[in-house]
Every structure is written in C-alpha cells, then in structure tokens.
C-alpha positions in Angstrom: -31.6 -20.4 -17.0 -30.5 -18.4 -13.6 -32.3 -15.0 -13.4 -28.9 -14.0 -11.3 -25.6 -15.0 -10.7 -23.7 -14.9 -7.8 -19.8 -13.0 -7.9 -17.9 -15.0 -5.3 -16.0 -12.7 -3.1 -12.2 -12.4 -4.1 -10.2 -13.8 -1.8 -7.8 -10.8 -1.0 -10.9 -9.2 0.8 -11.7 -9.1 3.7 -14.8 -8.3 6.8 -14.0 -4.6 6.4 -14.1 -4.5 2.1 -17.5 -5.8 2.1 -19.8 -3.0 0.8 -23.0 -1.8 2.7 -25.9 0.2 1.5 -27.2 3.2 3.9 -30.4 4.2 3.0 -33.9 5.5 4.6 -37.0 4.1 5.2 -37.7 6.0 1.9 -35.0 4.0 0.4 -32.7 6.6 -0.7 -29.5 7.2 0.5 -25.4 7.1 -0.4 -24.6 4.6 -2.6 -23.1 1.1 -1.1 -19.3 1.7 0.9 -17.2 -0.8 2.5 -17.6 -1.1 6.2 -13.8 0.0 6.5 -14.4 3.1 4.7 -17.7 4.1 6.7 -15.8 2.8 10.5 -12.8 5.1 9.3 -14.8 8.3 8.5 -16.5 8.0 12.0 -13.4 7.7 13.8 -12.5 10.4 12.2 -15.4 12.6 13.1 -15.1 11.7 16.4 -11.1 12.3 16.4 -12.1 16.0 15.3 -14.7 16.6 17.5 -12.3 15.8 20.4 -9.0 18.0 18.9 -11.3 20.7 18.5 -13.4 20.7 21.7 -10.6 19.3 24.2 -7.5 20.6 22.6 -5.4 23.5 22.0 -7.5 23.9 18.9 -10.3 24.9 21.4 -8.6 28.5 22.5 -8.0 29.4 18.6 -10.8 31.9 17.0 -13.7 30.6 15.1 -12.1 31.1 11.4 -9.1 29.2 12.2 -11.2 26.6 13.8 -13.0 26.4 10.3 -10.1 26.1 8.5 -8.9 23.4 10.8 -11.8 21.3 9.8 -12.0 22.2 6.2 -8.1 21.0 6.3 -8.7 17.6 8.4 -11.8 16.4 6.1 -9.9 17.1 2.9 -7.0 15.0 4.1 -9.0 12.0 5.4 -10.7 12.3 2.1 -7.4 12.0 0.1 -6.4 9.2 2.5 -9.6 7.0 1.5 -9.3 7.9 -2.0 -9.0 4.9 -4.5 -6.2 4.7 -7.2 -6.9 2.8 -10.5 -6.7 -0.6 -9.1 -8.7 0.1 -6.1 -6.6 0.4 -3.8 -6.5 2.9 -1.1 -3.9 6.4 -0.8 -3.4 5.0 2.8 -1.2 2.3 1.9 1.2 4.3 -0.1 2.2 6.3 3.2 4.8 4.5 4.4 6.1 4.2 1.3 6.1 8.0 0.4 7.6 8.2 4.1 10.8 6.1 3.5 11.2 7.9 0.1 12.2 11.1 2.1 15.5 9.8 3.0 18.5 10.8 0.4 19.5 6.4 0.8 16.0 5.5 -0.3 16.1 7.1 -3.5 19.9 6.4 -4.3 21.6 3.2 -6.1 24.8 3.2 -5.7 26.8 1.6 -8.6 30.6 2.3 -8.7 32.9 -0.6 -8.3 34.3 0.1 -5.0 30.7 0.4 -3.7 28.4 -3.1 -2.3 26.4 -4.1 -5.1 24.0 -5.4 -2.7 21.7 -3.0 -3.2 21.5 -3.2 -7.1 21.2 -6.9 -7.0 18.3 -6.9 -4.7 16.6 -4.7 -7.4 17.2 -6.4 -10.0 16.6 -9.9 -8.0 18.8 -12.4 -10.5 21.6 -13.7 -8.7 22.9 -15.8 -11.6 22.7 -17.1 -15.1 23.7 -20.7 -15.8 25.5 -20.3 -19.3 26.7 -24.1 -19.8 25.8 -27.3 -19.1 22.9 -29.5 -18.7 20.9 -26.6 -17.3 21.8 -23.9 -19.9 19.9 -20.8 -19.6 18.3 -21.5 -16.0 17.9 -18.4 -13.8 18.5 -18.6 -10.4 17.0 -15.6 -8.0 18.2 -14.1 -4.9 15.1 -15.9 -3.2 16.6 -18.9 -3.6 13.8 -20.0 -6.6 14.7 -21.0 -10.6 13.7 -19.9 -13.6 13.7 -19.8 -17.6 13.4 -17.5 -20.3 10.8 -19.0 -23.2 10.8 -17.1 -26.0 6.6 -17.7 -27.3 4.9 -17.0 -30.8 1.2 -16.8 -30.0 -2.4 -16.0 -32.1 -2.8 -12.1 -31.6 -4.5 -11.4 -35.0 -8.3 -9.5 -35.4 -8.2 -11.1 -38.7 -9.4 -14.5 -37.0 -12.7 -15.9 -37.3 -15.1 -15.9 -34.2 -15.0 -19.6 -33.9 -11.5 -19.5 -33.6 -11.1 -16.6 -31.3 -13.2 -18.9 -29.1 -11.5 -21.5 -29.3 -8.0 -19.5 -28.3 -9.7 -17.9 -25.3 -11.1 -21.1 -24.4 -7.4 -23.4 -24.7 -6.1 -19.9 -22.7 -8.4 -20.8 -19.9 -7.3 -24.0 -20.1 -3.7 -23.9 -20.0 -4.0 -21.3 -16.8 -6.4 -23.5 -15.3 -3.7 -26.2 -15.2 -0.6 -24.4 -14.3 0.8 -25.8 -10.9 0.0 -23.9 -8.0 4.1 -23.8 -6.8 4.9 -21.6 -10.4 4.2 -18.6 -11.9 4.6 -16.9 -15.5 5.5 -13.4 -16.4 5.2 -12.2 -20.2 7.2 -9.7 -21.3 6.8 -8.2 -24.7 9.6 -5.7 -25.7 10.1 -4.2 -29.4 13.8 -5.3 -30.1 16.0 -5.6 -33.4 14.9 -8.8 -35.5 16.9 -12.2 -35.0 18.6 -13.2 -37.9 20.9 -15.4 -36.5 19.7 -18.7 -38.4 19.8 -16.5 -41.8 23.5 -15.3 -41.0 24.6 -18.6 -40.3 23.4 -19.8 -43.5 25.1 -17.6 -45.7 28.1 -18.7 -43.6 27.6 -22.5 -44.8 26.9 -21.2 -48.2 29.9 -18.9 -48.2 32.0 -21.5 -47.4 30.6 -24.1 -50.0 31.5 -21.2 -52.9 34.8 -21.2 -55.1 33.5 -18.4 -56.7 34.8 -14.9 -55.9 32.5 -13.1 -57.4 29.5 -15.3 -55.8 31.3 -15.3 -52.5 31.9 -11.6 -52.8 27.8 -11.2 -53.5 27.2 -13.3 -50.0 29.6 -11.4 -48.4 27.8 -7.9 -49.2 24.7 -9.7 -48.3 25.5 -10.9 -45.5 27.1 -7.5 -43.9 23.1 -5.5 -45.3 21.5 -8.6 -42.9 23.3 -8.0 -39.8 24.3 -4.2 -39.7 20.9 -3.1 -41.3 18.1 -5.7 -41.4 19.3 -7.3 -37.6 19.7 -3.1 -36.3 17.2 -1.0 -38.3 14.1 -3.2 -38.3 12.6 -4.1 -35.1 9.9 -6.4 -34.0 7.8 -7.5 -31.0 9.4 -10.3 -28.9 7.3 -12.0 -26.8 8.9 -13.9 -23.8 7.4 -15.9 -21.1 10.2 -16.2 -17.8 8.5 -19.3 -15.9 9.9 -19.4 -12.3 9.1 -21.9 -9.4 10.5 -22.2 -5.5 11.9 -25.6 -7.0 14.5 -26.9 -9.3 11.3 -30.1 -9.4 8.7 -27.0 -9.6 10.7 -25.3 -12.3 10.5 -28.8 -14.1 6.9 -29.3 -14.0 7.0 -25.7 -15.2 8.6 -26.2 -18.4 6.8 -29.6 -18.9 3.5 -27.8 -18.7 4.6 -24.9 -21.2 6.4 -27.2 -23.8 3.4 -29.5 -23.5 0.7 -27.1 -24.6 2.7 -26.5 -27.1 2.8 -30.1 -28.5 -0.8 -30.6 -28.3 -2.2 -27.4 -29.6 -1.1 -24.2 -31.6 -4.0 -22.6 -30.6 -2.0 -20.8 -27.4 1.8 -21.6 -28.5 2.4 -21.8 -32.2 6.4 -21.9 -31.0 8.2 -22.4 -27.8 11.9 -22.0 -27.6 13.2 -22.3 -24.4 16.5 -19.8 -24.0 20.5 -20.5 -23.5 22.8 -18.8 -21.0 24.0 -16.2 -23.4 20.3 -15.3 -25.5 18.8 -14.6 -22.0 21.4 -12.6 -20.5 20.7 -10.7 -23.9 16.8 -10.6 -23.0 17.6 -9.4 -19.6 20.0 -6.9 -20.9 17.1 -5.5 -23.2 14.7 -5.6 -20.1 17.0 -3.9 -17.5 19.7 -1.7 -19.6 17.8 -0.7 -22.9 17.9 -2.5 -26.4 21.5 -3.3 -27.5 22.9 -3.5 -30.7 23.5 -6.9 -32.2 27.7 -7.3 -33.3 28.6 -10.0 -35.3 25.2 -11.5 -35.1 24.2 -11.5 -31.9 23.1 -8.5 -29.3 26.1 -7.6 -26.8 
C-alpha cells in the first residue's frame, strides 16, 4: 500500500498557480501561496514605494501619505482575494467595468427593436418541430442538441452495495462520453405530466355508450388536467446533450440511450424530447413554469 499519493496538477493551472512555502531556517513562516500571488504583492510594494517617493504623493503631509498606503494595500488585497471557486476578484474587473454602461445592462425586447441581442443570450437559434429530426436544437454556434428527459437512482434508502455500484457505473458512463460533446442537467420543479393518463380517458371516453359513465370520465378527466397536471408539482430532470456535429450529436444520443439499455443503475428511463415538449422545457427554463391547457404546457 502507498504511504502517499500524488494530486496531479489540474490542467487549467498554470507556472504562476503553483503554490510555494516561505519559511525560515526555523521552519516557520506564511503558509504556502502561489508564485502569482507572492510576484503580484511585490510589484505592488515596489509600485508604492515609487508613487510615494517619486510622485506628487511625495509633497502631501505625512497622514495623508498614511492613508495613501492604508488605501493602496487594502485594494490590492481585495484584488487577490479568492471567491468560492477560487478564482481571483481580478478577473471580474473588466466585467464590472463594461457593466457601467446603461447598453450593458439593458435587453431590449419590443418588436420594432433587433432581437439580436436576446438571441445571443439565450443562444438557441431554432427548434426542429417535424420531421426525421424532431426535437433537435440548433445553437447560434452553429452546434446541435437534444433535450432527454432522465429518471435516475437519487434515494438514501439504498443499500451501500448499491450506492457503489451507482457511483461506480456514474464514473463509467462519464469516462466514456466523447470528447466532441457535452451534457448539461437541468432539474426544475414543474406541474406533473399527465398526458398518457388524459389520453386514456380519452380512448375510454370514447369506447363508452353510457352517459352517466361518460359523464364520470368526463369530470375525471377535467380534476386530472386542471388540478392534478397544475396544483401538484414534481422534479423533472433533463439532460440537453449538445455536440459541434450533427455526427457528434449522434454519437451523443447513442452513448446516452445505450447506458440506458445496458444498465438502470444510472438511467432507469430515457426519453428523448419532440419539437413541441422541449420548446415547453425551454419555456420553463427561460420564462417561468407555464400552465398546462388542454393537456399540455403552453
């Protein structure tokens, strides 16, 4: 058995993330801090030392000079700061800077205006609602898409063998995603389908001859759509797989509809989604959860 195991370095770093240690020949000292962070704080010791001994800054009074300093370390602190995800305040500046200007933090979205704008933020140019390729998704990149909707194992109740063995076929099925796609999940609560219900009260409504049995389906079937398919919500869970390629998209949605075939232990169902049922997804996602009208969401 290894004493010690090596963490290979992530590949998003670079020369300047990798952390150093400066201690004394006592060995105590700050703890370890990337070589970027340490170069930066130098320069900008040395940047102070020349604004206050070969600048205006020089002929101001000792207080202000103080304050000066007090004022210039506090901001190159705030500047190295690390958010949440590690990443440094620096690299939010020019993006605080273009949010001063009044366009930057504007949509426009009347009719007579360009809705070039709102379709880059959104970044779906269309939605293929027909045809051999129903439901496909194609981006203003110029790559595809489709919308899966997924039932998965997310219960405590499970044994530890089995919770095993999910996280282990999860490693799996990531391990063998092509390199040319990529998945995001999106999990929304949203109004419960009960489309395959409604349609069969439907067929049984029409099999009737009975009024008062037809009459019974009919009050059924208004409590299913206007209360069970409003009221009671659920979580969806949706995968949208999208690849540079129509041929990468279709290695995509061999991979996801395989997994599903050989195992349940990531995929217990797969349904991959029409024109119409993931403009309805996308209208949840970007507008807010609509209501459902004669059975299916606006």
């Amino acid at each position: 058995m290894k004493e010690n195991y090596r963490i290979p370095t992530s590949l998003g770093e670079s020369a300047f993330d990798v952390e150093v240690a400066l201690t004394g020949k006592s060995g105590m000292g700050l703890r370890p801090m990337p070589v970027g962070y340490i170069l930066v704080w130098m320069g900008s010791a040395l940047g102070l030392m020349w604004t206050v001994s070969s600048t205006f800054v020089s002929a101001s009074p000792l207080g202000l000079k103080a304050v000066f300093c007090l004022l210039w370390v506090l901001v190159t602190f705030l500047v190295l700061r690390r958010d949440e995800l590690g990443h440094q305040m620096w690299a939010y500046i020019p993006a605080a800077a273009n949010y001063l200007s009044r366009r930057m933090r504007t949509l426009g979205c009347r009719r007579t205006q360009q809705a070039g704008d709102l379709r880059s933020l959104v970044g779906i140019a269309s939605v293929e609602t027909s045809g051999r390729c129903d439901g496909r998704i194609r981006f203003v990149d110029g790559s595809f898409g489709y919308v899966f909707e997924v039932v998965g194992n997310g219960s405590r109740l499970l044994f530890e063998a089995d919770k095993a063995a999910i996280v282990d076929r999860y490693d799996g099925f990531w391990r063998k995603m092509d390199a040319d796609c990529s998945y995001s999940i999106v999990s929304c609560k949203a109004p419960m389908r009960v489309d395959s219900q409604l349609g069969a009260m439907v067929r049984r409504w029409r099999r009737t001859d009975d009024e008062a049995l037809a009459a019974l389906i009919d009050e059924k079937y208004k409590v299913l759509r206007e209360h069970v398919g409003s009221e009671f919500r659920s979580t969806h869970q949706y995968i949208v797989a999208r690849a540079d390629s129509r041929e990468g998209l279709r290695r995509c949605v061999t991979h996801i509809q395989g997994e599903c075939e050989n195992s349940s232990l990531v995929f217990k169902r797969v349904e991959r989604l029409g024109g119409r049922q993931a403009l309805a997804v996308l209208h949840d996602v970007y507008c807010g959860l609509g209501r459902r009208e004669g059975g299916e969401r606006r």
